[in-house]
N, C-alpha and C positions, 0 to 999 in steps of 0.2 A: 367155370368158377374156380376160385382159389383155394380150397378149402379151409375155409374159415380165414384166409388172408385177408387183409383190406387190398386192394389193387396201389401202387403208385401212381399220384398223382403232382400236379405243381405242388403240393401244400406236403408231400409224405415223397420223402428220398424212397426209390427199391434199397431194395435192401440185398440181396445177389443177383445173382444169374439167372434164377427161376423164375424170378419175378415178372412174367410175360403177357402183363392181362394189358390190352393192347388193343383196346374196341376203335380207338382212334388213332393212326401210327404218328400223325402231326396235330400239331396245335398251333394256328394262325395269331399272333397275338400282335397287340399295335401299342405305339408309348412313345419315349422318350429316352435320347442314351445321355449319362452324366458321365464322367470320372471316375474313376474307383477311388477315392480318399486320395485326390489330387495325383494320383499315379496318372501321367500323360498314356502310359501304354496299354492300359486295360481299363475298359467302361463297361459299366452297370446301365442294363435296357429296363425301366421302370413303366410299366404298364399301365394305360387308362385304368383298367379293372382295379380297384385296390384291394379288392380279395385275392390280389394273386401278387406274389412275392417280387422281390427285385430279379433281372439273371442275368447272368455275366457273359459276357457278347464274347466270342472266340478270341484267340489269342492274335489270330489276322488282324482281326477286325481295328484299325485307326482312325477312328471319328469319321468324320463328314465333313471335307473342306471342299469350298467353293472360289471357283476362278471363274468371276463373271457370274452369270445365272448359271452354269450348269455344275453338280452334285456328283462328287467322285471320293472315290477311297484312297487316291491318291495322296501321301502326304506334302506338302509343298508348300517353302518354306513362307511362302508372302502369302497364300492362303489366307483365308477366316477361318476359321472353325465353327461350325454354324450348329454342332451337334444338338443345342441345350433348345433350339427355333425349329430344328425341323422334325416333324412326326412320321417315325420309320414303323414296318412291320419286320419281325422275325419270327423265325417258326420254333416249336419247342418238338422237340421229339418223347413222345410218353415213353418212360422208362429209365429215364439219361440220367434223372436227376441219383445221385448214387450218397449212401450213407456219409459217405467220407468228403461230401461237397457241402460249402459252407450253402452257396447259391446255384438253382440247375441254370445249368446250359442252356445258349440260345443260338439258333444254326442262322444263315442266309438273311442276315441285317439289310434291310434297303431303304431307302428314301420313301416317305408316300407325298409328302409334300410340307407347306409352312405352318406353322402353327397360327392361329389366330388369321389365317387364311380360310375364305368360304370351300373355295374348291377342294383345298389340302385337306379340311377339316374335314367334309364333305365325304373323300374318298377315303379317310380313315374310319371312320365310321362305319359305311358301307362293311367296308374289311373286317374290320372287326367284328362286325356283328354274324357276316359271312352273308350279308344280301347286296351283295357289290355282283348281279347277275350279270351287264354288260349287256350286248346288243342280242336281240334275235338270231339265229342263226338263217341261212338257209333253206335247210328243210321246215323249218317253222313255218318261215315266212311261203314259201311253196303250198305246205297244206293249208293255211288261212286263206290263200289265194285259192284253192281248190275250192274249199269251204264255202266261198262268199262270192265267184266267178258267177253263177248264174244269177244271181240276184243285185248284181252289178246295172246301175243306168247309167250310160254312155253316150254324148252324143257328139260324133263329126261334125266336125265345121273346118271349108275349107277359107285356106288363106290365099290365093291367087297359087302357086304351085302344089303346095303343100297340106298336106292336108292335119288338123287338132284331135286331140281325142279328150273330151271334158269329160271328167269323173264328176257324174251328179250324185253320187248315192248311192243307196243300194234299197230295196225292196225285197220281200219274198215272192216267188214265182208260185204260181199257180199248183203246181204240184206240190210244193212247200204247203200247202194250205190243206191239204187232205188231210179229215181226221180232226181237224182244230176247230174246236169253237170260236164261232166268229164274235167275237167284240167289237168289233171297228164302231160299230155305230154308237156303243155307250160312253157315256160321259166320263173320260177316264184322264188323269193328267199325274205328273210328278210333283213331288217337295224335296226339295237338295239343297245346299248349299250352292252361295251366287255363283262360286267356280268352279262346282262342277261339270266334268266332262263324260263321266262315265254312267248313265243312269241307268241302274238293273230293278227298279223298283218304282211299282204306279197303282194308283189308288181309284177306288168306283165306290161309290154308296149313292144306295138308292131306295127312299121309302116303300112299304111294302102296304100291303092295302089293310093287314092287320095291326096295322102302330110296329113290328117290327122294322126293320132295316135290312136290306141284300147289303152284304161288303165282299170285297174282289181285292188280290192283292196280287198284283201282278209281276213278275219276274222275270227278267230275259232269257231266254230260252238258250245259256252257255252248252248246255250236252246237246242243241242240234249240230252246232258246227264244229264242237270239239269233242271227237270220235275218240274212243279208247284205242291206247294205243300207239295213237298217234305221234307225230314227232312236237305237235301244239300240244298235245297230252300230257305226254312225259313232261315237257319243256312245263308246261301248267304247273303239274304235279310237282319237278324238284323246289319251282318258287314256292310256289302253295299259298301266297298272297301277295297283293300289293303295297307295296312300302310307300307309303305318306309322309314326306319329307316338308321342310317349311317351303323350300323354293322349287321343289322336283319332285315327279314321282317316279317309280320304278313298278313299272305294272307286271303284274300278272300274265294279261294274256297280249300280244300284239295287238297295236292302234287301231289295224282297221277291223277287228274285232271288239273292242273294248268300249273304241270310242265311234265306232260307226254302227256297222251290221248287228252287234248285238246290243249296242247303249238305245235305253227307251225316248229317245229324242221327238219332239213333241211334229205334229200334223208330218207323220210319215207308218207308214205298216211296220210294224216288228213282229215278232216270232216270242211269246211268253210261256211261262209254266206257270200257270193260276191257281189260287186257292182263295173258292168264293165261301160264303157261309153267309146266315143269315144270324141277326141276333138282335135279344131286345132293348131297348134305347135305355135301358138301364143298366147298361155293360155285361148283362149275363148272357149266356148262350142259349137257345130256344133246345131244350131234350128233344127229341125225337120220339114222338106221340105211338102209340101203341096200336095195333088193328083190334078191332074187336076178339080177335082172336089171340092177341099179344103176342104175334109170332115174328112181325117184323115191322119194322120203324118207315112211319110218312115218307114218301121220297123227297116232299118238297121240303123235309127239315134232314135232310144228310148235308154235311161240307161235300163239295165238288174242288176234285183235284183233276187239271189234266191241261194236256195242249192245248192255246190257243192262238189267235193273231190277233192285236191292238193297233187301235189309234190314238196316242195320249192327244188329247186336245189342249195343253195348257204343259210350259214348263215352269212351273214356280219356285220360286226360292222361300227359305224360313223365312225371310225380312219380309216379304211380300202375302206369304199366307197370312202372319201374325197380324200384320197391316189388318187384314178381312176380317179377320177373329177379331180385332179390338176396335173394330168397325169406323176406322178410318177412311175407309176406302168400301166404294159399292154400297152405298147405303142410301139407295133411292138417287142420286144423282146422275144425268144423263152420261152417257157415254165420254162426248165430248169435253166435259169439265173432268173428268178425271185429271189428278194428280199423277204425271208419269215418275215422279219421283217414288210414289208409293205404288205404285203399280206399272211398273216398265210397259212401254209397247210392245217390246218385243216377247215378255212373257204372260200377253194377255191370249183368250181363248181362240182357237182356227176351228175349221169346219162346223160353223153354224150355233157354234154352243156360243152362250152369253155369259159376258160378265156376270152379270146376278145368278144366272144360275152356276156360274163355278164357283163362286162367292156363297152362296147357297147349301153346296156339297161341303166345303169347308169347313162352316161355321156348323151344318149338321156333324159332319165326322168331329170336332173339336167336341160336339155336346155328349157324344157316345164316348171318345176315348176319355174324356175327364172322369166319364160314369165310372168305365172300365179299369182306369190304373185307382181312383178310391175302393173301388173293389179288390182288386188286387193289394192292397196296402192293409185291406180290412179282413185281408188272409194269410198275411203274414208277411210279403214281400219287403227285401229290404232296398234302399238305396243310400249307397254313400259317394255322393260324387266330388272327384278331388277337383280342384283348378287347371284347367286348361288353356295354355295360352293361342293364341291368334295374332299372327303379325300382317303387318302391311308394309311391302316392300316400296322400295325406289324405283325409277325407273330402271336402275342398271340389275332389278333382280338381285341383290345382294344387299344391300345395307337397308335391313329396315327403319321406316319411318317411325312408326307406332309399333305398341307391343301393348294388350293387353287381356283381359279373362276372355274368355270362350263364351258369349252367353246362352245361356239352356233356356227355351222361353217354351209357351205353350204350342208352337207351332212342332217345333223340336218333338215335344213329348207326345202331339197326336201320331207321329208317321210311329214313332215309338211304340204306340199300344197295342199297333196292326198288324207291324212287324212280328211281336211278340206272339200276340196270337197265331199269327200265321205259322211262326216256327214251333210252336204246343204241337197246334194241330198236325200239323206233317209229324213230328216226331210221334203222335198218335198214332197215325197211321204206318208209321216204318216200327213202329213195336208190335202192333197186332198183326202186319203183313211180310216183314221182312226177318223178324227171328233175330237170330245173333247176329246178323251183318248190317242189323241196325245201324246207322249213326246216330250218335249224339252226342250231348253237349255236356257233360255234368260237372258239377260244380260241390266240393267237398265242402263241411265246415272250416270254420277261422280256427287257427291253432289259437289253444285256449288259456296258454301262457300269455299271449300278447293282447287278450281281452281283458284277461286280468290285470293287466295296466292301465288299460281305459276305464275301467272300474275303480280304480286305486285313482288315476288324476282327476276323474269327477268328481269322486266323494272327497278328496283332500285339497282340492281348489276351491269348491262351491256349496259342497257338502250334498250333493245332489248324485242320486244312487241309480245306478245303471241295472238294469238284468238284462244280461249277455246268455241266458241259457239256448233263446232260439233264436232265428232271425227275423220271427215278429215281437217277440220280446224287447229286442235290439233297437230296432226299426221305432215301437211305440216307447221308449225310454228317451231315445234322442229327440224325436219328434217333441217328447213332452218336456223335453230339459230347452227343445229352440223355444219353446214358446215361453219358459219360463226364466232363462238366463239373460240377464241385462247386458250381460258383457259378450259381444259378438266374436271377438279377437279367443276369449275360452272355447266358445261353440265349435270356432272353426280347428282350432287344436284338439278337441277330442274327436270332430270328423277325420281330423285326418291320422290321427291317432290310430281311431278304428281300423281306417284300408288295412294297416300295415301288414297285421295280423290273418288276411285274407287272404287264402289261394286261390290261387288264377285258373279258371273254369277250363276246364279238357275234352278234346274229342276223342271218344273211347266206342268201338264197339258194344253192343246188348250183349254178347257172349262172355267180354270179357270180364267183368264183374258180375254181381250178386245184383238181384233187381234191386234193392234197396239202396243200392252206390249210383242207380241211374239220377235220380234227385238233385235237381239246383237249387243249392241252399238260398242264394241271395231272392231267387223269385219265389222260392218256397214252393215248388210244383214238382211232381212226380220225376218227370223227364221234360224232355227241351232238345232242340237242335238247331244248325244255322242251314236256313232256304233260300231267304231272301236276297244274298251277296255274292252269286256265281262267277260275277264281272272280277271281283276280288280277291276271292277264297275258295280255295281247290274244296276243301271239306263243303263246301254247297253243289259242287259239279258233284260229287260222290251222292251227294242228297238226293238230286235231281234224279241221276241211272234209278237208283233203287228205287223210289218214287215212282217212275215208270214204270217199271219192272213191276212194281204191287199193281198198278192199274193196266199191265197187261197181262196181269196173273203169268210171268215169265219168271221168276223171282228164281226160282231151282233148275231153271231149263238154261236161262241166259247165258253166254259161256264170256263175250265180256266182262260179265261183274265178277270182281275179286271177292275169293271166297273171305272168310271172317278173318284167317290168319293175318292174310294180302290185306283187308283194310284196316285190322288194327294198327298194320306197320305205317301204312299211310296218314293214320292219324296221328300217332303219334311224330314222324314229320312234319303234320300239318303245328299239331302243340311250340315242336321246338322253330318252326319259322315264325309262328305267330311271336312268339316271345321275343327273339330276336327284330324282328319288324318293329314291335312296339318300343324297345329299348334302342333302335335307332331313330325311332322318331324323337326318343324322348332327349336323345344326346341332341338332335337337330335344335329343337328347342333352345338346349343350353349353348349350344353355337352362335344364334341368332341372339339370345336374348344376352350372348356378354358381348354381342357388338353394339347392341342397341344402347347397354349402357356404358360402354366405351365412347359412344358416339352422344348420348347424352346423359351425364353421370349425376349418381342423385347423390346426394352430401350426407342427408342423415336419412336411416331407415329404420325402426321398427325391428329388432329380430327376438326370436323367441326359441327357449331349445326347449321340445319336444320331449327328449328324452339323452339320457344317456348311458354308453355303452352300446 
């Protein structure tokens, strides 16, 4: 520390020589270079970020001219000068910036490509945000291959000399199967989205003979074949998630782990980490009943955590659940009449299970999570959900056709409430079993400056009064203002009012705070963690070890598991990728959505400001 100095930053010149606080010796930054006040010889690099100041490119540095397509420092006199079109990176070095400098310095100016270009745009972004990870290496690709080499089906066929080797799949091997609860035979399937590829999550509910429900929430089993340690490990751990781009994505772990061996792809064996529980059809959870002796709880009312192997029998999409749910589809009509428009062939039920009865499962889980999230709402949970857009490209992948909202329907909101529960639960048990090397997920209050403006535009637009003191306070104010506001266009300005003021929920260690800081404020629950998105998110591979480790009571013995220090440092990488990931998704967004309207422009629009300053 400096004692008592603030550090130099882009925004604070150092101020001498001392000044050596230095946690990052560079800083990647991406923009645009102008002129300096029409001076040919010196230009100013202006930064996407607008938090962060103008800086003045080296005294080398002479624009960007181009001869033909290719981008040289060269000056030359028939040149273009392309500086103000094309989007460069340069690096800043902490410290440089010095009292007696109007603007800091910026080192190693290069090209990343055009502006108003997909690809240019694309790889500035990445860059910038710092999840421009590139290809596998190697040794990656070597361990995945070790990983998933026995569980490989392969079959020769020859050609007249030569002989093929068809990559059918992969399966687990027999020996993979020691130890695991067998599922295969229960009625289990997915709900994703139409595009996806990577499915880490799958669903079971099954009447119980007392009016409860068994529910099962199934998860791919990412810590079988990514060993600590490892070079898919590490390589896992610096991403720490998968980036969701509009036309691309940048995974996490390699494809033939992601989207094969460990994605829960429907009529094949996978390898899961389960969490079944039982619970009553009124979204509460069945207590665990007492012996006459009140010394220990029913076995048949404990959650069960532990390895297993699945069969999903059904891949369904939200369009296709909701379809069931709003009984468009499978409602007494034969087989053969079905709508393939509303229920594809290709993501209808395999190995023996029926239409009606997965149509059955569905519309029963839709009836329990409806229970489950009014109950959760009627304990204070909040939800404020912004606009999300969804585009649909061309065929060249690049210019989209359509652009519009995201829609959140009830199919969405059941995989939601299972999810939820599911992550309570595990974070339950990594509190009472794993100690301070817990993970979790907590989630502080709204800074309560920027509440108080949501309170201040309610009451002076419609005269309708907010209380912002909890987050079911919150929650039942807005609820009762949508119901009573005529004007939709105010509703949606105080929601989104509201996020502003929100911080972004964090992986922290049980040791490293005070239990009362474990608490997520937007659910309103004690603690909370993320289980269900291994395929995704390094902070659920960490879930997963410790998780084991409680169910093999190895939790102090294990020498793998990183003690508390080791994972708090992990999570909080995980914090700074996740932000970074969503803040490139969020630039992709605006990439896609100013060609869309480049490509189809609207004349008059509606705008509204928010706030100002």
């Amino acid at each position: 520390h400096l004692q008592g100095k603030k550090p130099p930053s882009e925004l604070r010149p150092g101020q001498d020589k001392e000044d050596k606080y230095d946690p990052k010796p560079r800083r990647t930054i991406v923009g645009t270079i102008g002129n300096l006040n029409g001076n040919q010889q010196r230009y100013l690099f202006t930064p996407n970020n607008k938090s962060l100041p103008q800086f003045l490119c080296p005294p080398t540095f002479r624009g960007l001219m181009t001869d033909d397509s290719s981008t040289t420092g060269n000056n030359h006199q028939n040149d273009k000068d392309t500086t103000t079109s094309v989007i460069c990176k340069a690096e800043y070095k902490y410290g440089s910036w010095k009292s007696n400098m109007r603007w800091p310095p910026c080192y190693n100016v290069q090209p990343i490509g055009g502006s108003c270009d997909v690809e240019g745009e694309t790889t500035a972004l990445l860059t910038e945000f710092g999840v421009d990870h590139g290809d596998f290496q190697p040794d990656v690709l070597r361990d995945v291959d070790e990983a998933v080499r026995s569980g490989r089906d392969r079959k020769e066929s020859k050609q007249g000399a030569t002989a093929e080797v068809c990559d059918l799949g992969w399966s687990p091997t027999p020996e993979m199967l020691k130890g695991r609860r067998d599922y295969r035979s229960e009625r289990i399937f997915t709900i994703d989205p139409t595009t996806a590829k990577d499915l880490d999550d799958a669903l079971h509910i099954k009447p119980l003979p007392d009016g409860r429900v068994e529910v099962g929430v199934h998860i791919a089993d990412v810590s079988h074949f990514v060993a600590p340690d490892t070079a898919v490990d590490l390589e896992a751990s610096r991403r720490a998630t998968t980036v969701y781009l509009v036309d691309r994505t940048i995974p996490m772990l390699p494809r033939p782990l992601c989207e094969i061996a460990c994605s829960l792809n429907e009529n094949v064996e996978r390898l899961a980490f389960s969490c079944v529980w039982k619970m009553n059809m009124d979204g509460t959870m069945m207590k665990g009943k007492s012996s006459q002796k009140g010394k220990q709880k029913k076995k048949d009312d404990e959650v069960w955590y532990g390895r297993t192997v699945i069969k999903s029998c059904a891949r369904l999409d939200y369009a296709t659940a909701q379809n069931i749910i709003e009984g468009k589809i499978a409602s007494g009509e034969k087989v053969e009449d079905l709508d393939d428009n509303l229920w594809p062939q290709s993501r209808r039920p395999t190995g023996g299970h029926t239409i009606d009865d997965v149509a059955g499962d569905v519309r029963l889980m839709h009836r329990v999570a409806q229970a489950r999230r009014a109950l959760r709402f009627q304990n204070g949970a909040l939800a404020l959900n912004g606009v999300k857009l969804a585009f649909q490209l061309g065929a060249d992948g690049e210019a989209p056709e359509l652009c519009e909202p995201y829609p959140i329907r009830d199919s969405n909101r059941l995989v939601e409430e299972y999810m939820l529960l599911a992550n309570y639960l595990v974070a339950e048990r990594l509190i009472s079993h794993a100690g301070d090397r817990a993970v979790i997920r907590n989630h502080n209050p709204p800074l309560q400056k920027g509440l108080e403006d949501v309170v201040d535009v309610a009451r002076e637009s419609v005269g309708f009064h907010i209380d912002a003191t909890s987050s079911q306070s919150l929650q039942e104010s807005l609820s009762r203002m949508g119901r009573e506001c005529n004007d939709e266009l105010v509703m949606q300005c105080v929601t989104e009012l509201a996020m502003v003021p929100m911080r972004p929920a964090e992986y922290l260690t049980a040791g490293h705070v005070e239990e009362e800081e474990w608490s997520h404020f937007a659910l309103n629950i004690p603690y909370y963690t993320h289980f269900t998105s291994p395929i995704r998110r390094y902070a659920d591979v960490m879930v997963h070890r410790l998780l084991q480790a409680t169910i093999d009571g190895t939790i102090d013995e294990d020498d793998t598991l990183r003690n508390e220090a080791e994972t708090q440092s992990s999570c909080e990488h995980c914090n700074e990728k996740r932000m970074a990931s969503k803040k490139a998704q969020e630039r992709s967004d605006r990439v896609f959505l100013s060609l869309f309207l480049l490509a189809k422009p609207i004349k008059n629009v509606l705008g509204i400001v928010l706030s100002v300053g």
